[in-house]
N, C-alpha and C positions, 0 to 999 in steps of 0.2 A: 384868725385862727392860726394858732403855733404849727409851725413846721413839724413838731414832732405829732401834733395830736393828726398833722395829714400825711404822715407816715405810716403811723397805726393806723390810720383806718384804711391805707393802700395795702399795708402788709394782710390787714382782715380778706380784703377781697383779693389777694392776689390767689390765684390759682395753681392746681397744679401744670404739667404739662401730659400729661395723659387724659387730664378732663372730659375732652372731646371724647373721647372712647369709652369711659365709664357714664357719660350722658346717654351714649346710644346704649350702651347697655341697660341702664336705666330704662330706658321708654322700650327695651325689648321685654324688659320684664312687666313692666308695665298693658301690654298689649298683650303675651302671651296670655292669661285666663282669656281673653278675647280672639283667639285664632279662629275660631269655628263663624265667628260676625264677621271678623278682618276675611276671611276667605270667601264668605258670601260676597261681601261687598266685593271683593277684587272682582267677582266672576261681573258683579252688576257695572263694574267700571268699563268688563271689559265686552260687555255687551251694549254698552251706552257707546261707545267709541265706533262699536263698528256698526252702530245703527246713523252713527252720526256721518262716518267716513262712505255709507253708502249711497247717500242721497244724489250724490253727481254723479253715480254710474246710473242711477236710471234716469236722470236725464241727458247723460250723451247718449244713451238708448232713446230717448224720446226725440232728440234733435236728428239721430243717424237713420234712425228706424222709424217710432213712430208715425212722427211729422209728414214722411215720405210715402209711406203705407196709407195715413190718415188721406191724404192727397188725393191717392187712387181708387177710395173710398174701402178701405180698411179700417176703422179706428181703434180696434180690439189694442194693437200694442202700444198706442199712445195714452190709453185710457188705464190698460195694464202698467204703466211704466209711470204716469201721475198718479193711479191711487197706491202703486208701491211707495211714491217719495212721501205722499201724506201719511201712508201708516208707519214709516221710519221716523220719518219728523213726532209724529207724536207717539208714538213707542219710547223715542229717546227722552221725550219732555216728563214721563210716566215714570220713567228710570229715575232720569233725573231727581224728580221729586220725592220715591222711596230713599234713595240713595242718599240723600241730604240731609232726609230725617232718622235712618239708622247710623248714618254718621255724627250727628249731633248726638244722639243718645248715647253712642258708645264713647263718643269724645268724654260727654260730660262723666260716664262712669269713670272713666281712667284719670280722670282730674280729680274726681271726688276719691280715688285710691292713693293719686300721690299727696292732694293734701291732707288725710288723713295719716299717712306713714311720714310725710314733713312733719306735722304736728306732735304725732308720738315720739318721733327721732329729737326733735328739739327737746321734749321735755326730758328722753333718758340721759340727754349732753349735762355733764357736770356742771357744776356753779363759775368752776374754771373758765371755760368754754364762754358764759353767759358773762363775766365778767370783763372778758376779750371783746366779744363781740357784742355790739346795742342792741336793743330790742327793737328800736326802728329798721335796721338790715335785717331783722329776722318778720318784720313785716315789709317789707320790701319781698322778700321770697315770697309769701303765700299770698299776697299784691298782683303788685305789676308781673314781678315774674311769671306767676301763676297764670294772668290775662294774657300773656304776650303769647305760651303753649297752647293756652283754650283756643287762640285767635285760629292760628296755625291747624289744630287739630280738627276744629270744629269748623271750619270756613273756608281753606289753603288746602289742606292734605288731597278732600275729594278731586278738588280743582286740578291739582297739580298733578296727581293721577293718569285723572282722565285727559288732559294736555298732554302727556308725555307719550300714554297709548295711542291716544288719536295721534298723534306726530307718526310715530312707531307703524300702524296700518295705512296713514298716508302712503306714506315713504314707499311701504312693499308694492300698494297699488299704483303709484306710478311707477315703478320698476315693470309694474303689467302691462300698465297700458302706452308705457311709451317711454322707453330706455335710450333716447338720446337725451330725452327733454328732464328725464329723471337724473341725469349726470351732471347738466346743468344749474339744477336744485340742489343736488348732495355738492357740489363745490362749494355750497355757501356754507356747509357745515363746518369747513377748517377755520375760517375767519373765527363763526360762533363758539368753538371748543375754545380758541384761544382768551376770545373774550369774555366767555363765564367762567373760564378759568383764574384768571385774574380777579373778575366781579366778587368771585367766594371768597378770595383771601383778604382780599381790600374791605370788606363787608363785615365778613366773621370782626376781623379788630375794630371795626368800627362799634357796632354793635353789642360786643361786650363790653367797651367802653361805655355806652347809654346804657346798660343794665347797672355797670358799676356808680355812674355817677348820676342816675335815678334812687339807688341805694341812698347814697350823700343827701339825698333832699327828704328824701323820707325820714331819715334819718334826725337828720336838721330838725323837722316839722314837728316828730314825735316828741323830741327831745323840749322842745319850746314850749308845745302844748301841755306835756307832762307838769311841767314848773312855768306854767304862767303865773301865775303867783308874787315868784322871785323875780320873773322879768318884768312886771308890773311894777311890785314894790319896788327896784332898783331902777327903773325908768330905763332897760334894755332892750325895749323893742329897737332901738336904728341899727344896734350892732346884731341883731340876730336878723334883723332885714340883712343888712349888709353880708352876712355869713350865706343868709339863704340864697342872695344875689349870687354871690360867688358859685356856688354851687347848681346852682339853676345856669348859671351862664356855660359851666361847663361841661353840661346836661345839653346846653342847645346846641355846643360847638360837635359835641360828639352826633347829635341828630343832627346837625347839618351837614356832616361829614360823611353820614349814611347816608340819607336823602341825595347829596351829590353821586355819591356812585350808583344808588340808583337809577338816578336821571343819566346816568354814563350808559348803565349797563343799555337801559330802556332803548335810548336813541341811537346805540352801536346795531343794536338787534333790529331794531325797524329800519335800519340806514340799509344794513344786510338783507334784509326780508324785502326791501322793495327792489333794492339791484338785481334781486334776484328773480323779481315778477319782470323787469323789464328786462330784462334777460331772457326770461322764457316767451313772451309777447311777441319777442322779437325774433329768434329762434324757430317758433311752431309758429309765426306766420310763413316764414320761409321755408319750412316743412310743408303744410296745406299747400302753398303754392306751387311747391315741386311736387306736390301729389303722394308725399311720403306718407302723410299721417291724414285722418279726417276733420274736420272741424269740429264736430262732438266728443272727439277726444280733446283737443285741444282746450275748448268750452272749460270739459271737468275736467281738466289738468292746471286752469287758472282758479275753478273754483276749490280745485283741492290743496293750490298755490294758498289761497287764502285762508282756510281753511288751516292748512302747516304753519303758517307764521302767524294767525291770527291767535294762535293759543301764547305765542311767546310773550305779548301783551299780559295774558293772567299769570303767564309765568312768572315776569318778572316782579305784579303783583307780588304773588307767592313767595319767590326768592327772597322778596323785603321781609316776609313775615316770618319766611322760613329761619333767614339768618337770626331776628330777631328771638326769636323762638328758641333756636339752638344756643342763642349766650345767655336765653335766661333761664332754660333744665342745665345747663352745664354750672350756672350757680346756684340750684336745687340741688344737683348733685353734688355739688363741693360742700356740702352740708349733711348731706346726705351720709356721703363720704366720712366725714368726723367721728373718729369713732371714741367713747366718753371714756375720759382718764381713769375716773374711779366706775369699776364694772364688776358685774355681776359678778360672782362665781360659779362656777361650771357646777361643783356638788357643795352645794351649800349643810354646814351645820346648824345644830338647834340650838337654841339659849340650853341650859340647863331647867329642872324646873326648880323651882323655888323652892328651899329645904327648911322656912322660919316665918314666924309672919313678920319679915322686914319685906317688903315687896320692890325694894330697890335693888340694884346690880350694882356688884362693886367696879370697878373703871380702872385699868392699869396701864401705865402708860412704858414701855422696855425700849431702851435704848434708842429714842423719839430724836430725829432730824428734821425740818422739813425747811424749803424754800419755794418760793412760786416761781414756778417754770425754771429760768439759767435767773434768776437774779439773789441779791446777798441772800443770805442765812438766816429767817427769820427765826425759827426757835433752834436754838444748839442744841448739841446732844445733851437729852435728860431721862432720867427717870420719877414716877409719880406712881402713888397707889390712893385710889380713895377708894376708903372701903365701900359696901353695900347699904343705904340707908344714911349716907352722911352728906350734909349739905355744907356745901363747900362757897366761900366767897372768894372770889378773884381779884384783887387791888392791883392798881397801878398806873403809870401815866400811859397817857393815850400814846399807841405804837409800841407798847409795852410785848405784846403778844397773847393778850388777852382773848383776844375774837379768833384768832389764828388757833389757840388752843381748844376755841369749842368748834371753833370750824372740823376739827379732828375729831374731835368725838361724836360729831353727827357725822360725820365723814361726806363730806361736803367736799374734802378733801380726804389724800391719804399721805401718810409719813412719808418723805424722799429716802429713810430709814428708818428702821425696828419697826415695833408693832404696836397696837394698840386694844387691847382686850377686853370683853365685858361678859363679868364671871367664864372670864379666862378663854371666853372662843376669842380667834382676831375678829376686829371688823371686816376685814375682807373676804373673811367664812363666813358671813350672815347674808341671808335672800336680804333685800332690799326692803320688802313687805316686814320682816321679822326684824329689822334694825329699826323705820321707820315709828312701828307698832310700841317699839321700846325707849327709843331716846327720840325725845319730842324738846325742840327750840322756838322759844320769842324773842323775836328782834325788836330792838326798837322801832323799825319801820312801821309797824302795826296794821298789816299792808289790809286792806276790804276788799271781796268782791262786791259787785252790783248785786242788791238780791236785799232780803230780808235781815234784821239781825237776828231773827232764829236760824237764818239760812247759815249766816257767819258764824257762827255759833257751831254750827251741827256740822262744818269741816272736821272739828274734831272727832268725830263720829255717826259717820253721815245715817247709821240706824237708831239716832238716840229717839227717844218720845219726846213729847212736849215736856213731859213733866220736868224729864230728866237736863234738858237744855231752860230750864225755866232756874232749876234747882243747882246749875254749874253758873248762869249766872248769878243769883243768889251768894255764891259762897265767895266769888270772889268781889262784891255790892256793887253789882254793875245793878242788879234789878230794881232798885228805888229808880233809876235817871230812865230807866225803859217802860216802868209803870207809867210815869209822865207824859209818854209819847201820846200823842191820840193814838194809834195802831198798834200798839203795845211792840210786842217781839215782830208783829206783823208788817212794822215799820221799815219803808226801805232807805236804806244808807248813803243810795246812789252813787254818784263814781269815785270809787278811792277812799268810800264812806266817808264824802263831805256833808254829810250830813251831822255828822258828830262830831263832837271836840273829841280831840286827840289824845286826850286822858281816857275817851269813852272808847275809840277806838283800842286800847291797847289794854282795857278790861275785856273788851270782846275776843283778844286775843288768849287773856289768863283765862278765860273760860273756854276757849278753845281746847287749850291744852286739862282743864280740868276736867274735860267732858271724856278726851281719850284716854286717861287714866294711863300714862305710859309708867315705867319703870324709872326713866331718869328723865329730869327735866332739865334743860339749859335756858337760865334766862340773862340774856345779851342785855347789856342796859335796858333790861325792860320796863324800867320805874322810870325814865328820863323824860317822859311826857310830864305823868305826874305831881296836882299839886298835892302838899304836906296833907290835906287831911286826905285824897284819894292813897297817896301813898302810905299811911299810917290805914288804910281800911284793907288795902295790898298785903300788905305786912300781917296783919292779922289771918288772912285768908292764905296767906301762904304759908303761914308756919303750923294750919292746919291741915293742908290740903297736902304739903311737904312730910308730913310726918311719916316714917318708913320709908320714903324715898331718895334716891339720890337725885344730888342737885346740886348744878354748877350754876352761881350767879355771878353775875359781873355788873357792876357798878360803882359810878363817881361817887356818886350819893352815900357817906360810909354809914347813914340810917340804915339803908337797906341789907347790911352785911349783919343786922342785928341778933337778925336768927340762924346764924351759920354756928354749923359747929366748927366748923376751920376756916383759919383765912390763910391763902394763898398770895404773896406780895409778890408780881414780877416786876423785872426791869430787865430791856433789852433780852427778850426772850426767855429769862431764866428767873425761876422761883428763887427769889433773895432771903423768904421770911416764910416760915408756915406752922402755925400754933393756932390756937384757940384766942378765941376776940378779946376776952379776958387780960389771957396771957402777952399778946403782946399790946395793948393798948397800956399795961402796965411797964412794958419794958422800957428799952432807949432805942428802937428801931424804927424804920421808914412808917410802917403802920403805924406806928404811936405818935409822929409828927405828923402824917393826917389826921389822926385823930383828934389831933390837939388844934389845928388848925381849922377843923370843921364845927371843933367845938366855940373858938373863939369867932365865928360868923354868926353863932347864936346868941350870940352875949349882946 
């Protein structure tokens, strides 16, 4: 892989430097519809902790009192003091087990919130955006990312919770029951601050590292699998092994760089947690023997010793997931974050309504710049008017600024200057519904979803009838090759509509757009699948279906310019040639030595 193409995809994931605070923002908005669950649950966290933190006061009651009572033939407070530890023990386990299940549920609500505004957010990001960044990194987000928050949420959060409180009520009861032995314990906290201090920062880089170079392989994968095809026909599977190697390897470097400060943090905290029991062991035996303290305190001050340090074990659990969790909403959010180049308008205008029966829009183009992003100058400053009703053909050599130009009139993009108007509102005064609804483009991708080809079909108008998607295939003669099918229109296309030839694919596309009946149509090499007699059945259906409408074609094929009433010739961004097909196939200009040249291919 070129250096430049692992440039761009460094600069794709590089982040900002605020991220981390627009993350937490994010999962606050997130959890707020959820206050009224999130505060039940706190109250259950914080009732499980002191059910849990009680249990060795009734047994140094049972060893101090009890036992000694029981002896003299009392046993009322020994019997009072075990069945208090069993109703605590299983009070807590009761807890516990609501507790796990209202936090699974809420967890899974608040994931099914973000990936549902991830997925809506992705789709309002311009084409710009989409051409930056893979599609494999934007599955990568609603993926692993998405897994690594659920983990955290659903598994970690309660845990770590109820760790921190239970630490938290420890702490005050031994401060109760024995404040020399409780100074001794809180000593060990300096060490620990220092060292989860550290743990977080070394962790947090770690970890967004594995987010980022998790991306890379997903990325990789989508990418190979999309065109297995090509990497078959070209016999490229060793170099796309080789490429995924690379990337998997620096995928394990970065997870082994986490895993190691885990294993730091883990064994720095049990190293401190145990100096710390033999510490107090040693301590409150010397206490009991000077007669300072009693041994039932002592007892539940070791088992409250284990108890405090036995959660840093789930903690650091936690911390792994936690960190994990944190670099991969902070790469949710840096998405999230993106806000789309071309955007709505705040008060959108209406088309005009149509004052003739030509039911196309005229297209004007005022003082038109544009460049992608800071690089050269794809179309200079020009002007263009095509009127209302007139199908326009687009000529020229590939890099011309052909696809740039319709890219502008679907507004896929928008001018870097002037304007672009359709009967005379800008594009950037139309809802998005009311542009879409009107200027409708076929690419040559002739892109299927999984589903039926009435289904593909009926994108164009997802309320059409049968009849009506029977009858747009029909006109454009896709219907003879679907009659054939045993499932007629019922037939499914499967993935990427491999199930059809790709001349069948990009009739399913003209009947797309025949079935929405828009105002202007744009078709991007849409005949380049096509053979000569599909394309001459095309041709026919489109200069029926075209008539009244505007319409911008673009094609090698100078057949398919047959039925325009203009041809448009650019070079290097700029219209060099524009008359009628006629007229300049008669002249001495560029059109006329294609012309001439396409014709001597048929000879």
């Amino acid at each position: 892989m070129s250096t430049t193409r692992l440039d761009r995809d460094d600069a794709v994931d590089e982040l900002p430097d605020d991220i981390a605070k627009k993350a937490r923002a994010l999962l606050r908005s997130l959890v707020r519809p959820h206050r009224a669950m999130a505060l039940f649950l706190l109250l259950i966290v914080i009732l499980t902790a002191l059910l849990l933190i009680i249990g060795p006061i009734f047994i140094a009651e049972a060893l101090d009192t009890g036992i000694p009572r029981a002896v003299e033939g009392d046993p009322v407070p020994l019997i009072r003091a075990v069945s208090l530890f069993v109703a605590s023990t299983v009070a807590s386990a009761v807890l516990a087990f609501v507790s796990t299940r209202l936090v699974g549920i809420t967890a899974q609500k608040i994931l099914f919130t973000l990936r549902s505004r991830l997925f809506a957010h992705v789709q309002r990001l311009d084409l710009g955006y989409h051409e930056r960044s893979s599609s494999g990194r934007l599955v990568s987000r609603q993926t692993s990312d998405m897994e690594s928050v659920q983990q955290f949420l659903s598994y970690a959060l309660f845990e770590t919770a109820l760790a921190l409180l239970q630490m938290l009520f420890i702490a005050v009861t031994l401060i109760v029951l024995d404040v020399p032995l409780a100074i001794v314990v809180f000593a060990g906290f300096i060490p620990l601050f220092f060292i989860t201090r550290a743990a977080h920062t070394s962790q947090r880089s770690a970890y967004r590292r594995t987010r980022t170079s998790i991306a890379k392989v997903i990325v990789h994968f989508v990418e190979t699998m999309g065109g297995i095809r090509a990497v078959q026909a070209y016999r490229r599977q060793p170099d796309r092994r080789g490429t995924l190697h690379e990337h998997d390897s620096t995928f394990r470097e970065a997870n082994t760089d986490a895993l190691q400060g885990v294993a730091w943090f883990a064994g720095s905290t049990r190293l401190v947690g145990n100096l710390t029991q033999t510490a107090i062991i040693v301590v409150g035996a010397w206490l009991v023997i000077e007669g300072w303290t009693q041994i039932g305190v002592l007892a539940a001050f070791i088992l409250y010793l284990r108890r405090f340090y036995g959660p840093l074990d789930e903690l650091v659990q936690s911390f792994n997931l936690y960190q994990s969790a944190s670099a991969a909403l902070e790469k949710i959010a840096a998405v999230l974050d993106t806000d789309p180049e071309v955007v709505e308008p705040t008060e959108p205008r209406h088309l005009p309504p149509h004052t003739s029966a030509t039911t196309g829009r005229s297209i004007e183009f005022s003082n038109v710049r544009f460049s992608y992003g800071e690089g050269a100058e794809v179309l200079p400053r020009f002007d263009l008017r095509i009127p209302a009703g007139q199908v326009v053909a687009l000529v020229g050599a590939t890099g011309a600024g052909k696809s740039t130009l319709v890219k502008l009139v679907t507004r896929f993009y928008d001018p870097s200057e002037g304007s672009i108007r359709l009967d005379g509102v800008d594009l950037r005064a139309l809802a998005d519904t009311e542009l879409r609804s009107s200027v409708v483009m076929v690419t040559q991708e002739s892109f299927l979803f999984s589903g039926t080809i009435a289904d593909n079909i009926r994108i164009g108008n997802p309320g059409a009838s049968a009849e009506e998607v029977v009858a747009a295939a029909r006109a454009v003669g896709l219907d003879p090759y679907v009659r054939r099918l045993p499932e007629g229109y019922d037939t499914d296309v499967k993935k990427r509509g491999g199930r059809l030839s790709s001349g069948q694919r990009q009739l399913v596309s003209f009947a797309r757009v025949f079935l929405a009946d828009p105002d202007v149509v744009v078709l991007d090499e849409a005949t380049a699948h096509l053979d000569i007699p599909s394309e001459r059945l095309v041709q026919n259906a489109l200069a029926t279906v075209l008539q009244g409408r505007t319409a911008i074609i673009i094609a090698h094929r100078l057949s398919t310019v047959e039925i325009a009433d203009r041809v448009l010739v650019m070079e290097a961004g700029r219209i060099i040639e524009d008359g009628a097909p006629a007229d300049l196939i008669s002249g001495t200009g560029r059109f006329a030595e294609l012309h001439r040249a396409w014709r001597d291919t048929l000879v």
